[in-house]
N, C-alpha and C positions, 0 to 999 in steps of 0.2 A: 726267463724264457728258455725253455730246451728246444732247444735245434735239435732233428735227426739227422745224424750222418750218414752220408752213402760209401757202402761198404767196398762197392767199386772205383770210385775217386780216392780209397785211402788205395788200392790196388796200384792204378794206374797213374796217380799222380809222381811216382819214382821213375819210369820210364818215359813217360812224357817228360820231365824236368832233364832226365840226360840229355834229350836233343835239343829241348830250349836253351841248354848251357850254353852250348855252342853256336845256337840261330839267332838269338838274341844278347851276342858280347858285347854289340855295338851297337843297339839298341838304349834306349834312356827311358822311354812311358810307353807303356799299352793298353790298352784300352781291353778288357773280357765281353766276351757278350754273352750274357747271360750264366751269371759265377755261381747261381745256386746254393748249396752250402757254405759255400767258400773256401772249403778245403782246397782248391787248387788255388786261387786266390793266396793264402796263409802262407803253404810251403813253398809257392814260386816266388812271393814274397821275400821270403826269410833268406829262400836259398839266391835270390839275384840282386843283392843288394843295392846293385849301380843302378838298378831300373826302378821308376817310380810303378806300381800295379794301380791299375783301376778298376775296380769290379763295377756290373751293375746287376739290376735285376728289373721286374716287373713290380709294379707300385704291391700287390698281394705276399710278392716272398722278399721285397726290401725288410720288412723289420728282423726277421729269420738272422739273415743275411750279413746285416750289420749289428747284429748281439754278437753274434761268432765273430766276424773281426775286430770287435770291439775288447774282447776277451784274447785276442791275440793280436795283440798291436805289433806296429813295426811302423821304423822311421819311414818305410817307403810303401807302406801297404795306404792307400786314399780310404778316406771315408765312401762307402758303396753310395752309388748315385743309382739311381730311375734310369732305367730306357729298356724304351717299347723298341721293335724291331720296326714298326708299324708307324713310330711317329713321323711327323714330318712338322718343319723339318728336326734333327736330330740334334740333341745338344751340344756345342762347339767343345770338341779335344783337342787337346795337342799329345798326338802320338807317333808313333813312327810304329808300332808294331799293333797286331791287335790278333787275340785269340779267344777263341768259343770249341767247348768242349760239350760232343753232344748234344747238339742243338738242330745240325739239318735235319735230323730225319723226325723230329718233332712238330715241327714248324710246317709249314704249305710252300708249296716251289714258291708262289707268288713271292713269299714272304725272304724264301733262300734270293729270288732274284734281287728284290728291295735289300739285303741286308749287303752283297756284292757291289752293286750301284752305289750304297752309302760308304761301303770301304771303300771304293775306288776314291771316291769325295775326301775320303778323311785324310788317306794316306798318301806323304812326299813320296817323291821320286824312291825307289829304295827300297820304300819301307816292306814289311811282309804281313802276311797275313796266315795265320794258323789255324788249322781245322782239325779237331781231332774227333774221330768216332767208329761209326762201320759202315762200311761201303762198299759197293758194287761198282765191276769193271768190266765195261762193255754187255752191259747187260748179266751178269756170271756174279753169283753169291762168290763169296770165298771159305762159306762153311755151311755145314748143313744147320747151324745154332743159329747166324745169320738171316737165311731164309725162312725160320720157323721166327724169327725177332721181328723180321719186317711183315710176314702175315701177319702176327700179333699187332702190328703196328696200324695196319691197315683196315684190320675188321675193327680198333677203338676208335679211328678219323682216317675215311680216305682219303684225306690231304697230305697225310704225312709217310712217311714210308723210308726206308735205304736208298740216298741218294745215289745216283751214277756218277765216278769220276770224267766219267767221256762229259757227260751233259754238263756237269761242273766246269768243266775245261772250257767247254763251248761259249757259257755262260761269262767267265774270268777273262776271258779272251776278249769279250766284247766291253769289257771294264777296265783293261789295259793290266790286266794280272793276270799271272804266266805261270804253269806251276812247275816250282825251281825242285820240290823233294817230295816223294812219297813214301815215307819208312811204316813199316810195317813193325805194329807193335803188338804186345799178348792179347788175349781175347780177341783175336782176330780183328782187330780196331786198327788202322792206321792212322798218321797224324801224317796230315797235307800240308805243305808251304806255298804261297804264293808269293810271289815276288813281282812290285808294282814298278812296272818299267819305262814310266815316263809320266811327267804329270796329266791330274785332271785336265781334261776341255770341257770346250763350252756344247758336248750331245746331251747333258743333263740339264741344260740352262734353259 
């Protein structure tokens, strides 16, 4: 089976892995949503050894998904599992971190709100949640590449689009996660932290 790689995830998986060094030392398993190629998967793998990785995907790009980690094994990379953002309910993890790279502004708010509600669910006290992609702040692209990405985004499904960090906030806030960093990394992409600051209750029960 040939997997196509994306030329961007071999870009940006170097500078995303320098912050995860340090945001996930005391971390042990996380959960991906939505790992794709796997190339982030692979080399956050390899390079974090203490942490167990769990990728997943969509039942259409699991087989992809898990040939490519199947051909780069590691004691702590998981066999890629199924999950829909959409299921209910979601399949039982045990993680303490969870990160998705590239995925809000593909996906429908509905689906950004349902995936924040189910991390709330999943993640201890502590744990974090990482967001990596391109984003708008208070309404304001942060490049003119940006705003011609999210038109593009917009005239293929206007469900999907550049999400706003304001309304992200808003959203996390109401899921008891708090955003602790927002670093700014190349191609105008930041990677978001959340940080969950008390356990789940019973507003989802």
């Amino acid at each position: 089976m040939q997997t196509a790689l994306s030329e961007a995830a071999e870009r940006n998986k170097h500078p995303i892995l320098e912050k995860l060094c340090s945001l996930l030392s005391s971390s042990t398993s996380i959960l991906e949503i939505g790992s794709g190629t796997g190339q982030h998967a692979i080399h956050f793998a390899h390079s974090l050894p203490h942490l167990l990785w769990q990728p997943t995907e969509l039942p259409d790009k699991l087989p992809a998904l898990s040939h490519l980690c199947r051909n780069h094994p590691s004691d702590n990379l998981a066999q890629p599992i199924m999950l829909d953002i959409d299921d209910d309910p979601w399949p039982t993890f045990q993680a303490d971190a969870v990160f998705t790279a590239n995925t809000l502004h593909i996906v429908h708010w509905q689906q950004v709100q349902r995936l924040f509600i189910q991390v709330d669910q999943l993640l201890p006290e502590n744990g974090l949640f990482c967001i990596y992609g391109p984003f708008n702040h208070d309404g304001h692209y942060n490049s003119e590449s940006n705003r011609q990405f999210d038109r593009w985004l917009k005239n293929r499904d206007p469900g999907s689009g550049i999400r706003d960090i304001t309304d992200l906030s808003k959203l996390a806030e109401s899921c008891d996660l708090l955003l602790k960093e927002c670093y700014t990394l190349p191609a105008n992409n930041c990677l978001l932290v959340w940080h969950k600051h008390k356990p789940t209750h019973s507003k989802y029960k």
